[in-house]
VOGU-3710 file (C-alpha; in Angstrom, 3 decimals, decimal comma):
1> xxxxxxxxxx> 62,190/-78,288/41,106  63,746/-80,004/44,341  61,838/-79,383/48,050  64,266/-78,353/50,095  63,966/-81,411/53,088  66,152/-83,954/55,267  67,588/-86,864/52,688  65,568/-89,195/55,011  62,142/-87,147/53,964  60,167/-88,057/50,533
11> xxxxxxxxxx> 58,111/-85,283/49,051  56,574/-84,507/46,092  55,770/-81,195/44,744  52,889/-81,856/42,448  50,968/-79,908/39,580  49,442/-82,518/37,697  45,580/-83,306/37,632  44,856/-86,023/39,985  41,236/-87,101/39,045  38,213/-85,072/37,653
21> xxxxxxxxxx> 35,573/-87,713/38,934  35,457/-86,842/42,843  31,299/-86,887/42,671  28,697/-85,620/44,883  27,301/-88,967/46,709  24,123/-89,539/45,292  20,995/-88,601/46,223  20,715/-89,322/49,255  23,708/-90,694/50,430  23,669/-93,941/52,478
31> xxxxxxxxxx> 22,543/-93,074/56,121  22,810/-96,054/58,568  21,143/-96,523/61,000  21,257/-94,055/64,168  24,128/-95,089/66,937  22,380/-92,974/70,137  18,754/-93,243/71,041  17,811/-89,408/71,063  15,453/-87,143/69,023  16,280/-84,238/67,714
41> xxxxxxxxxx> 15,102/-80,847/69,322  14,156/-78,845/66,399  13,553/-79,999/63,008  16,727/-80,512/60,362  18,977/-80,652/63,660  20,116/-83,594/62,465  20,151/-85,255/58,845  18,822/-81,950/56,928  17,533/-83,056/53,293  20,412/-84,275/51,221
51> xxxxxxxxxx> 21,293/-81,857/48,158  23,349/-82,248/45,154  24,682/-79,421/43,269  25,665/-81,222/40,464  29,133/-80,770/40,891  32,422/-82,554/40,216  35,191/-81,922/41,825  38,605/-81,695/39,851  41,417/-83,057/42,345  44,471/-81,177/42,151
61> xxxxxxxxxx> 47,701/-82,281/44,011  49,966/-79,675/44,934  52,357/-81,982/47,627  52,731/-85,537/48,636  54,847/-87,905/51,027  53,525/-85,640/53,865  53,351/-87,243/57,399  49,672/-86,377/58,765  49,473/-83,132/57,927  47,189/-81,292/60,125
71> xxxxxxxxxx> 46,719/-77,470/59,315  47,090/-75,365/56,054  47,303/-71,898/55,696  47,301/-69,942/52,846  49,557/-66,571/52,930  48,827/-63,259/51,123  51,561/-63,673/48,876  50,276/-66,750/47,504  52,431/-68,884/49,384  51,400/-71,695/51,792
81> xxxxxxxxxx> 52,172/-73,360/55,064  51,663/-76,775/56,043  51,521/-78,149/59,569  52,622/-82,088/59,778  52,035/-84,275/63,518  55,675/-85,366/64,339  56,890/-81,581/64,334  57,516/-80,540/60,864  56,114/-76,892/59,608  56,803/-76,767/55,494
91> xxxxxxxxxx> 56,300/-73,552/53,926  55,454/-73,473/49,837  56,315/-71,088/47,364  56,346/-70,956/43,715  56,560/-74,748/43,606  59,327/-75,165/46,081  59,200/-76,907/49,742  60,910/-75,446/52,463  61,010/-77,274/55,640  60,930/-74,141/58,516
101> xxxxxxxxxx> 63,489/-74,356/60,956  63,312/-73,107/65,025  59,894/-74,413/65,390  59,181/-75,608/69,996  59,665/-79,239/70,360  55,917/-81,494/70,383  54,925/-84,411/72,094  54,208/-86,107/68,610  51,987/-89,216/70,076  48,529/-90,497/69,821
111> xxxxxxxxxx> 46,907/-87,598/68,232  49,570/-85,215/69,593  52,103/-83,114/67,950  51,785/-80,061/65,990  48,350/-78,816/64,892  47,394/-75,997/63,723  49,079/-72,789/62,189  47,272/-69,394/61,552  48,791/-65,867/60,498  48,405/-62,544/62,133
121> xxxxxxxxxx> 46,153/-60,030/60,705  49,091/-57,719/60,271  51,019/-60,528/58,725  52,044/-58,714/55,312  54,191/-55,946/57,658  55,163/-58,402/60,914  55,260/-61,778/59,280  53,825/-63,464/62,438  52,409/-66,496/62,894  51,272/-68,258/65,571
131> xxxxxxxxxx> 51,189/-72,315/66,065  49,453/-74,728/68,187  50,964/-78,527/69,377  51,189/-80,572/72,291  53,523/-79,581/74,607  55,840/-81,699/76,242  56,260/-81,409/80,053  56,759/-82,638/83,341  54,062/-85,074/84,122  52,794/-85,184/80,642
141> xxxxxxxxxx> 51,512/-82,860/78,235  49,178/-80,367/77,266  48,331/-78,172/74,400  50,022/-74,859/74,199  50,377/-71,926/71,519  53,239/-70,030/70,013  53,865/-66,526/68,437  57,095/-66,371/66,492  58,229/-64,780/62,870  58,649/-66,221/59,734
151> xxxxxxxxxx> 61,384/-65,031/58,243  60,715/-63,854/54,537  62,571/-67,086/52,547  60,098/-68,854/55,144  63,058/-71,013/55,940  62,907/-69,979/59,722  61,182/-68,828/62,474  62,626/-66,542/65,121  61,052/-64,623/67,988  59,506/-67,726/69,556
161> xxxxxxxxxx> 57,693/-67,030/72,781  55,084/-69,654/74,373  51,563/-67,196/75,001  49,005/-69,690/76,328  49,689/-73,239/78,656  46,742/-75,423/78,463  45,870/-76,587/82,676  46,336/-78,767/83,824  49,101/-80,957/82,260  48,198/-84,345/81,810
171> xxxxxxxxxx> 49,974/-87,192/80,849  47,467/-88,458/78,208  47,581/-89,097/73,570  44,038/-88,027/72,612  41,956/-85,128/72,519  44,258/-82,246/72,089  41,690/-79,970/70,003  42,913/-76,915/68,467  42,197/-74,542/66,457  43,172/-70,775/66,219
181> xxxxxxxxxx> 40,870/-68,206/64,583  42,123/-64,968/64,821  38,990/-62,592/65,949  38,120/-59,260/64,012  38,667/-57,317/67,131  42,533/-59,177/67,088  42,476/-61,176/69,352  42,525/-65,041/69,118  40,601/-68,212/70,187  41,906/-71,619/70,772
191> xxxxxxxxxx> 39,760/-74,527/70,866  41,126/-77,285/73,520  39,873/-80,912/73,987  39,022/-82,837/77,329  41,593/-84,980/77,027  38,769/-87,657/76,508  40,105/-90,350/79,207  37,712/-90,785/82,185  37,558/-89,274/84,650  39,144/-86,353/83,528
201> xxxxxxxxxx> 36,499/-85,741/80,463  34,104/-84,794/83,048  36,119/-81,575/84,104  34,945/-79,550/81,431  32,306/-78,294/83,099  34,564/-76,737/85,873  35,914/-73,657/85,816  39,409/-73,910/87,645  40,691/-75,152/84,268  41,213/-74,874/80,460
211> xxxxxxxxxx> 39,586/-78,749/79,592  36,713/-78,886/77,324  37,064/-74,949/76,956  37,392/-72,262/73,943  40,032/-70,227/75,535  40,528/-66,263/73,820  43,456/-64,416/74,608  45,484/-61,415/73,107  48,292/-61,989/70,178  50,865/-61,777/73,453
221> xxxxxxxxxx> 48,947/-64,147/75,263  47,129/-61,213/77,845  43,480/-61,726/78,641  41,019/-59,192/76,838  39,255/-57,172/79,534  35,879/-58,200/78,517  36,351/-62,196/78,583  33,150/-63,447/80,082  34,800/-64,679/83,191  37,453/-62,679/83,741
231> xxxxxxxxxx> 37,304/-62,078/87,485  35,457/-64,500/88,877  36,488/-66,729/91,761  37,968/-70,145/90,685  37,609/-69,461/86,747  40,973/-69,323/84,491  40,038/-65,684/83,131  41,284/-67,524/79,537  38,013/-69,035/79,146  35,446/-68,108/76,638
241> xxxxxxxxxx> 33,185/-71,210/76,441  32,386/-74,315/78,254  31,190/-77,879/77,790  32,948/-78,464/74,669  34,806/-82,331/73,761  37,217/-81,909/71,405  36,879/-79,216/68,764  39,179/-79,821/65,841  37,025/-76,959/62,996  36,280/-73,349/63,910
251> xxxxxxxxxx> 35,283/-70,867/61,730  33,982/-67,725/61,147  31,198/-66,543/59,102  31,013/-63,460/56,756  29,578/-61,357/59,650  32,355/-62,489/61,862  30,530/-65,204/64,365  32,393/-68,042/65,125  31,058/-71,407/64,521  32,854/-74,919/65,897
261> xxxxxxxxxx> 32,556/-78,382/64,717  33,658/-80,844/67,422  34,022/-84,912/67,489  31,390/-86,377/69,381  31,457/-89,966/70,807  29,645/-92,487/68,853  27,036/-90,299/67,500  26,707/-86,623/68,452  29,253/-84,558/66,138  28,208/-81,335/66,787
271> xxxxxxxxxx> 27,973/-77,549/65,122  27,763/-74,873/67,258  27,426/-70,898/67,020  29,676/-69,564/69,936  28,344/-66,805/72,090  31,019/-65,944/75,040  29,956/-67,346/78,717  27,693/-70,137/76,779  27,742/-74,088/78,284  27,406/-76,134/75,553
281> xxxxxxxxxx> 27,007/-79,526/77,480  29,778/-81,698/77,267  30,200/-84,439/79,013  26,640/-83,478/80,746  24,631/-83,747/77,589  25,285/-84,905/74,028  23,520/-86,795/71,303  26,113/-90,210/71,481  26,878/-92,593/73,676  30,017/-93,863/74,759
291> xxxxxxxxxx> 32,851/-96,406/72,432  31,514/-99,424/74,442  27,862/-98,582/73,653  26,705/-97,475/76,989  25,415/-94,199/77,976  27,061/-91,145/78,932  26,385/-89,678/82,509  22,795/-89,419/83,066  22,027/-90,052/79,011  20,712/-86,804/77,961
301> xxxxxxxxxx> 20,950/-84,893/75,175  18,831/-81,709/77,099  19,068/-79,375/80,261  18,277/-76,612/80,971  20,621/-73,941/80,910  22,949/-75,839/78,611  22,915/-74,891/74,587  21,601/-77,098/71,922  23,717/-77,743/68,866  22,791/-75,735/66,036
311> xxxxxxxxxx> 23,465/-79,274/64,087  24,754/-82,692/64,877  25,584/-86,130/63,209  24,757/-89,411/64,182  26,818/-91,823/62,643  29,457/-89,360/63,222  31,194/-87,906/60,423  34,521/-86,782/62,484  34,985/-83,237/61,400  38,011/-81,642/61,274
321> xxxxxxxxxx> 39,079/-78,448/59,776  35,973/-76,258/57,960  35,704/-72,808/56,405  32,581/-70,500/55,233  32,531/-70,334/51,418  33,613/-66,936/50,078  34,940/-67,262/46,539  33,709/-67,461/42,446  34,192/-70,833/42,132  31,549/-72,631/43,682
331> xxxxxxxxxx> 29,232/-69,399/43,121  26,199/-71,064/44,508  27,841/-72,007/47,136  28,230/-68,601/49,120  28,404/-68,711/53,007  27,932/-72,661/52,938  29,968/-74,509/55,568  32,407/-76,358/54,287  33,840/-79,339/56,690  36,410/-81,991/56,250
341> xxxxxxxxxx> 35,397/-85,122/57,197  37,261/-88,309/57,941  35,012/-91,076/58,854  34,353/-91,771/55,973  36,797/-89,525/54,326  35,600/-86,277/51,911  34,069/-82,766/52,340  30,688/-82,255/53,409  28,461/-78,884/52,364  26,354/-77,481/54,667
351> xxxxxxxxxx> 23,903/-74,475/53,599  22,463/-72,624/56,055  19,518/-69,995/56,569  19,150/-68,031/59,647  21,434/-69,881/61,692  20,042/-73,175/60,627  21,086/-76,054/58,143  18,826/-76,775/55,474  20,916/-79,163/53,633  24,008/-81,309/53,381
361> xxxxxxxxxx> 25,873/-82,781/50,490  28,955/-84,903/50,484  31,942/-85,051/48,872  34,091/-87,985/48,181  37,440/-86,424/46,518  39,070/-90,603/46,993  42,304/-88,740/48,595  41,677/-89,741/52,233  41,008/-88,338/55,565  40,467/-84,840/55,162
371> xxxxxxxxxx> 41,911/-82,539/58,328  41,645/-79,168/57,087  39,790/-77,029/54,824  40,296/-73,681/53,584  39,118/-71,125/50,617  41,855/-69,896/48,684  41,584/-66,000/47,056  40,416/-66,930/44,117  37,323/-69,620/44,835  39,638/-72,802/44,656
381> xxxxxxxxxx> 39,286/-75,179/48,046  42,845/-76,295/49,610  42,714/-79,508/51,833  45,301/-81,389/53,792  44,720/-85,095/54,265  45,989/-86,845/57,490  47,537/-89,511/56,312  50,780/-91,754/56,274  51,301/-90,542/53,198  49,114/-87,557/53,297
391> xxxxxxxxx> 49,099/-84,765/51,175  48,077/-81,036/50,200  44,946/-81,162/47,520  43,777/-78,218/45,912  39,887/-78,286/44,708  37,786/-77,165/41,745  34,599/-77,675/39,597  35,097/-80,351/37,082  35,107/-78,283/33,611
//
């Protein structure tokens, strides 16, 4: 078989086993030392008992010579697209790569480019999809999203039309979020960084702007009537949630609430259960401190009328990509939290009762940074690792 790609592109289309020795760490994993000086608020907010399932994960690779993927997506049809940083959107089927043509141009630097890619829920009968990426424009940048069509030999898109302009642009690499989770009700949230640079971090707790925010708006980019803020003077009626830093993993859980993971600083990775109109602190309080070891604001990690993480890490773990287990593979696994981790690199497991964590268990699969996470139809676990050489993995118990 021969991907279809540029003659300056190497890829591999892979369907040989990779390892069959990707362990759980043991029992308990190395935890070093704390990097902020906080407590936690509740108990098993923070380092819930390590667990070990017994499990061995059997590494399958399924494409290589990718350039930092970020996003997978898995289609009904059993095919599968593939987001990659400088640009590039490759869509999979029955072994063959297909690099998508039509695609908006990115600003593909720092951790720019293009991110994630989800499918409409009608996406058997309209074959849309919709894209997220840094935008280039005058000034600088900003992360925007796109609806447009695949066409059926996923070859193309067509149909392309811009529905939501993060403000304001800013002509800045890092903190780009984003992550689109179609809602049951169809509409869509977008998770959107800060930008991270100071002083503009600190604008996600204001209002008159889409920093630091989950945004939710309609598959053509209108604002649902009932957004929390819709209305009010000097709000962007986009907004969902405040107070957020850079949320690369959203998810939602059998019952249809959505859950984030975000990067904190040093210290302070976060999990959060959304509710619309919620602050949930950022840059105000968190549980790290800041890259040159120095506190953050006043250094808090409560106030009052601000949420509490449901969980957080400290080292940091830097989550990106996670989905809620829903599958016969991992059967004891059901509605566990699945995250892709990159410092260090694997897959942690989080199980949770009544909106709590109870325990966490860590994966190292020895492929690299994981960016994305996702459950495949019939149990298996599909990652993307963002790397120079990254890669699409897909996961199994070790027979």
């Amino acid at each position: 078989m021969t991907p279809i790609f540029p003659m300056t592109r190497t890829l591999s289309v892979a369907a040989a086993l990779l390892c069959a020795g990707a362990t759980a760490w043991a029992e308990p994993w190395p935890q070093p030392a704390p990097e902020a000086p906080f407590s936690p608020a509740f108990a098993e907010q923070t380092r819930a008992p390590a667990i070990n399932s017994g499990i061995t994960l059997a590494v399958q690779p399924v494409v290589r010579g990718l350039d930092h993927p970020w996003a997978v997506e898995l289609l009904p049809d059993g095919a599968v697209l593939i987001t990659e940083r400088p640009g590039r959107l490759t869509y999979l089927k029955d072994g063959e790569a297909t690099a998508v043509e039509g695609l908006p141009q990115v600003d593909a630097k720092g951790q720019g480019g293009l991110l994630d890619v989800a499918i409409a829920r009608d996406f058997a009968s309209s074959r849309v999809i919709f894209v997220s990426y840094a935008e280039p424009r005058e000034g600088g940048n900003g992360t925007s999203v796109a609806r447009m069509v695949l066409a059926p030999d996923g070859a193309s898109v067509s149909d392309v039309q811009v529905i939501f302009r993060q403000q304001p642009t800013y002509d800045g690499d890092k903190h780009f979020g984003s992550r689109i989770v179609p809602m049951p009700d169809g509409s869509l949230i977008v998770t959107l960084g800060e930008r991270s640079d100071t002083p503009i971090r600190d604008t996600a707790q204001e209002m008159n702007n889409h920093l630091g925010k989950l945004v939710r708006i309609m598959p053509d980019g209108k604002v649902p009537g009932d957004n929390p803020y819709l209305g009010q003077d000097g709000a962007q009626p986009e907004i969902y949630a405040t107070g957020l830093r850079n949320v690369q993993a959203a998810a939602l859980d059998k019952s249809g609430q959505l859950w984030t993971v975000e990067h904190g600083p040093r210290g302070g990775d976060e999990v959060n259960r959304i509710e619309p109109g919620k602050n949930y602190g950022w840059p105000v309080i968190t549980y790290g401190i800041d890259y040159d070891g120095t506190k953050l604001n006043e250094g808090i990690a409560v106030q009052e009328g601000m949420e509490q993480p449901v969980y957080y890490w400290d080292p940091v773990i830097a989550p990106s990509g996670a989905a809620f287990y829903d599958g016969s593979m991992f059967a004891d696994w059901q509605g566990d939290l699945i995250i892709g981790a990159m410092k260090p690199p694997g897959l942690v497991r989080l199980t949770m009762s009544d909106g709590r964590v109870t325990g966490e268990e860590r994966f190292d699969p020895g492929i690299g940074r994981i960016r994305d996470v996702q459950v495949g139809s019939d149990g298996a676990i599909w990652v993307v690792t963002d790397e120079d050489e990254g890669g699409l993995y897909r996961l199994t118990p070790a027979q």
